[in-house]
Steps between C-alpha positions, in 0.01 A plus 500: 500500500365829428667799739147573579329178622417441831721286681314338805619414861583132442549441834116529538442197298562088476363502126344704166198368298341702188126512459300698224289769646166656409448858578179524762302832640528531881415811740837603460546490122651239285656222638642147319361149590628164384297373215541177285738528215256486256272737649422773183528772760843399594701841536871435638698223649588547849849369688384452887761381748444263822525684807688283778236613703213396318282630196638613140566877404476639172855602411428636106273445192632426138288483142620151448537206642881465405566776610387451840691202520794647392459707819421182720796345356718807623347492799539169623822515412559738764369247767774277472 
């Protein structure tokens, strides 16, 4: 693990999923959205956790797919 990647509360979450992500315009600026994996616009995988509570949060984005799973991988790890 790089020193610098975010390392996220995993006492938030029951689980980890990757999606890819397009970027999208919104009032705010640029945000990510999940796309289909084949969508041409796809821009970076994302690694979202499970909140206990309910709902996913985006945790980080990655430029490849096995990359982001490498990162799920780690994470997950950490649940057990």
């Amino acid at each position: 693990m790089e020193s610098n990647e975010y390392v996220p509360d995993h006492s938030l979450f029951d689980g980890y999923e990757v999606h890819p992500c397009v970027i999208i315009e919104t009032d705010e600026g640029q945000a990510f959205d999940q796309c289909e994996r084949d969508d041409p616009n796809l821009a970076v995988w994302g690694v979202y956790g499970h909140l206990k509570t309910g709902g996913l949060e985006w945790i980080s984005d990655h430029s490849s797919e096995a990359e982001a799973v490498e990162v799920l991988s780690r994470f997950e790890s950490a649940l057990c």
